[in-house]
C-alpha positions, 0 to 999 in steps of 0.5 A, a space after each residue: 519641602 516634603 510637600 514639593 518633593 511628595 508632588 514631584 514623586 506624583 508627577 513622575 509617577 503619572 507620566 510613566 503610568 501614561 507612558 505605559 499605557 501609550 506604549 502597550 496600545 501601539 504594540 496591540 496595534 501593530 500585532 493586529 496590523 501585522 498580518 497584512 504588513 506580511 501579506 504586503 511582504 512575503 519575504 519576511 513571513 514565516 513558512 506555513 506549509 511543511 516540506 516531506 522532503 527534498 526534490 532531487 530531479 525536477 525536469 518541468 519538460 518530462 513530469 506530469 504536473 499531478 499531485 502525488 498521496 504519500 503512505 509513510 509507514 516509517 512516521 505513521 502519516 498519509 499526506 497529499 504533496 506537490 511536486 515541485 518542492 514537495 510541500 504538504 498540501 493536506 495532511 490526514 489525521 490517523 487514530 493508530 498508525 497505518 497498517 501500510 495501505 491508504 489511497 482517496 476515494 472518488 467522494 474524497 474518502 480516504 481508504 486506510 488500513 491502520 493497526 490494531 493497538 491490541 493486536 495479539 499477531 505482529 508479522 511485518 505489515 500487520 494492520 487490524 482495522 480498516 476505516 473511511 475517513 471523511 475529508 474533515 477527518 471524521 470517521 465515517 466507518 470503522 472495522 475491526 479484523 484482529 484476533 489470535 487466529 486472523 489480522 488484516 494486513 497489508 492492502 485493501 481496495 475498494 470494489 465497484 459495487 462500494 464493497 471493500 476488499 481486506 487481505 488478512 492472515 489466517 493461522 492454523 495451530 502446527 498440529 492442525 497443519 501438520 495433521 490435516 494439511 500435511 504441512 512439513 515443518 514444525 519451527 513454528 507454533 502457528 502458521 498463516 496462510 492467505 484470506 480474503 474477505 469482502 465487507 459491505 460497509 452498510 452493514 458490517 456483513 462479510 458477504 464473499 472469503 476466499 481462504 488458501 487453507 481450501 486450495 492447497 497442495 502437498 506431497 507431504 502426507 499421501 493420507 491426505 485429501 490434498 495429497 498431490 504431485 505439486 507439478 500435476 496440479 499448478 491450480 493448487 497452492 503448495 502449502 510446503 514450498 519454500 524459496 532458498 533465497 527466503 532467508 527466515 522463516 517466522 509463521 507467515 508462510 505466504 506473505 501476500 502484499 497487495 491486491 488489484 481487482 480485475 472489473 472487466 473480468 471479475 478477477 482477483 490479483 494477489 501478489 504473494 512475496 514469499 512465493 515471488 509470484 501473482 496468483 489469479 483468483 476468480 471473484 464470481 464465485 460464491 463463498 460457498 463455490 470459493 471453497 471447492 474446485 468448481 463452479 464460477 465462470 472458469 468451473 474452478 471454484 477457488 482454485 487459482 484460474 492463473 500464476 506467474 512470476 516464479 514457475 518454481 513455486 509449482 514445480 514447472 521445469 518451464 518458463 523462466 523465473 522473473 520475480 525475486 519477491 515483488 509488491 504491488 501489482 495494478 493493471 494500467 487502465 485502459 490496457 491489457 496490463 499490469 505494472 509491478 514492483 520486482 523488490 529483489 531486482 534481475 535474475 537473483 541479484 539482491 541489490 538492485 529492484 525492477 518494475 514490470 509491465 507485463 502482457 496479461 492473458 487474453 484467455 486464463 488457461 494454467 497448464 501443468 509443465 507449460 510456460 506460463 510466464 507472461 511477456 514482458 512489455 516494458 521495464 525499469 531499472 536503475 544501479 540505484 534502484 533498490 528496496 527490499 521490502 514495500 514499493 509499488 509502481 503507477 503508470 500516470 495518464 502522460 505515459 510515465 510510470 511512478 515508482 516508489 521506492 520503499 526506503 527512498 521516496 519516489 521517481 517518475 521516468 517517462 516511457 523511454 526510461 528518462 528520469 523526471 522527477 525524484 523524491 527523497 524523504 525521510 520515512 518508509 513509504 509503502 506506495 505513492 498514488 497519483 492524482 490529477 491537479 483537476 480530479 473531481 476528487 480534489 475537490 473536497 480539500 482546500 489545495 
């Protein structure tokens, strides 16, 4: 009786043992199976792609039908994305985060500026390292502008001749300030002023600077060499201007956030918030010429060959006052003009910003008590149009402008201010840079 009982337990046991097996062998069939059975039926497979946010407006009869490369200061992230659902089409990975400005290459380079982990000087837009990222996200190049005297910050751009341009702060202590500038206040222990510097990235050598400590002017101080009538002398930089509208004050006394380089006429344009100007430099300079009021092909050396936006900012009772703070200012290929990004929005109405396009001047000729304003060619307002900080706008090649709105996303209106297309996410977005679907730059990514 043990014995049959004993030989039952052991047939059982064998058919379970088998059952098992059979079992476990059909599971590792259909897990290799399944990824066709979801090919075959999209329906039920998963997602694979990540949405930056929501497509408010889509109107396929006004859009231009181009990608768009999204720089999210507020998560730290550069993506490319589409338009009709704002799918993630390639994402960059960063070794820090952004320092606000990113765009693609011709070669498929991405040109980001990133902060430095160890900075020692922290205004809003701070940065401290500039790198060219290969499309695999190898680091091809890397630099480091990050001290306690100097930080990179805010915008970089690429020049024709492969050299890259970098925005950085450069502080004087305020005794220095005070004692060889003639500056008029003393809040602060340091304060930054603007400089630019050009890097060959072959060689690591800053081969051209500009420093707005050499072009300033003061009434301040008559003991001082840069002792002035500020409305005699609208080249010149007051360094003790200060906009009633500008509600603190930290160090930072100047502020500038975004570059544009002229090629046809090797000119620098700077948009400088704090001042809610553009100032106009002369790139033909050499260093040495940058740092005097003579020389290049307008003999004025550093000295801004051009300004406009706030007359105010140089004591000039002419003109009309068009900028209430403003970010990034490009010139529209092809044309004469540029767009720019008015935060602070109509006349001193805080709530509502405004996108310029505006006339540039045949000839650079900045005149004392004269209007020097530019002619306004086209703008673009909205009640709900409003970012107090970042922002930008780009003019696509269908004649539609691309607007980022820095605490919103993006719109894009064609030339009779229809909107075509919005974009809301989640981030901060410091600008939006369009890209054609059939750009040989697009090339070097899997879209």
């Amino acid at each position: 009786m043990k014995l049959n009982l004993l030989c039952i337990l052991l047939f059982f046991s064998v058919l379970i043992s088998c059952s098992d097996e059979t079992l476990t062998g059909i599971e590792e069939s259909e897990q290799e199976e399944n990824p066709d059975v979801e090919e075959e039926n999209p329906a039920t497979s998963e997602e694979t792609y990540e949405l930056a946010g929501e497509i408010e407006l889509y109107n396929q009869e006004l859009i231009e039908d181009s990608y768009v490369l999204v720089n999210d200061a507020g998560f730290n992230r550069v993506y490319l994305m589409n338009k009709n659902n704002a799918e993630i089409l390639h994402e960059w990975e960063l070794e820090s985060g952004i320092g606000n400005d990113a765009e693609l290459l011709a070669n498929g380079q991405l040109l980001v500026s990133l902060i430095d982990e160890n900075k020692q000087i922290g205004f809003g837009g701070y940065a401290g390292k500039i790198q060219l990222i290969n499309p695999d996200n190898a680091i091809s190049w890397d630099y480091t502008i990050s001290s306690d005297t100097e930080i990179s910050h805010h915008d970089v751009e690429l020049l024709p001749n492969g050299n890259i341009l970098v925005l950085v702060w450069e502080g004087k202590t305020i005794e220095d300030a005070a004692q060889n500038y003639g500056y008029a206040y003393d809040l602060d222990e340091r304060i930054f002023a603007e400089k630019l510097v050009e890097i060959n990235p072959e060689t690591n050598e800053i081969v051209w600077q500009w420093s707005a400590w050499d072009h300033l002017v003061q009434d301040n101080d008559d003991s001082l060499p840069n002792y002035g009538l500020v409305s005699e002398n609208p080249n010149r930089i007051n360094l003790n201007y200060r906009d009633a509208l500008q509600e603190a004050h930290n160090g930072d006394i100047m502020h500038a956030n975004g570059l544009e380089y002229d090629a046809e006429n090797d000119l620098i344009l700077m948009s400088v918030n704090f001042y809610s100007e553009v100032w106009v430099l002369d790139h033909s300079t050499t260093t040495e010429e940058a740092t005097t009021s003579e020389g290049g092909s307008h003999g004025l050396g550093g000295d801004l060959i051009y300004r406009f936006g706030n007359p105010e900012a140089y004591g000039n009772t002419q003109g009309t006052r068009s900028f209430y703070h403003n970010h990034g200012i490009n010139i529209i290929p092809d044309t004469n003009s540029a767009l720019i990004y008015v935060n602070g929005g109509l006349s001193n109405n805080n709530d509502q910003s405004v996108v310029y396009e505006l006339q540039l001047p045949e000839n650079y000729n900045l005149l004392a008590e004269t209007d020097n304003e530019l002619e306004q060619l086209w703008s673009f307002t909205d009640i709900n149009l409003f970012a107090p900080k970042v922002s930008g706008a780009f003019r696509l090649p269908n004649g539609n402008t691309l607007i980022t709105e820095g605490d919103y996303g993006c719109w894009e209106v064609t030339n009779d201010k229809q909107v075509a297309w919005k974009f809301k996410g989640e981030g901060f977005f410091w600008r939006a840079y369009p890209y054609q679907k059939d750009s040989a730059i697009l090339t070097n990514f899997e879209l």
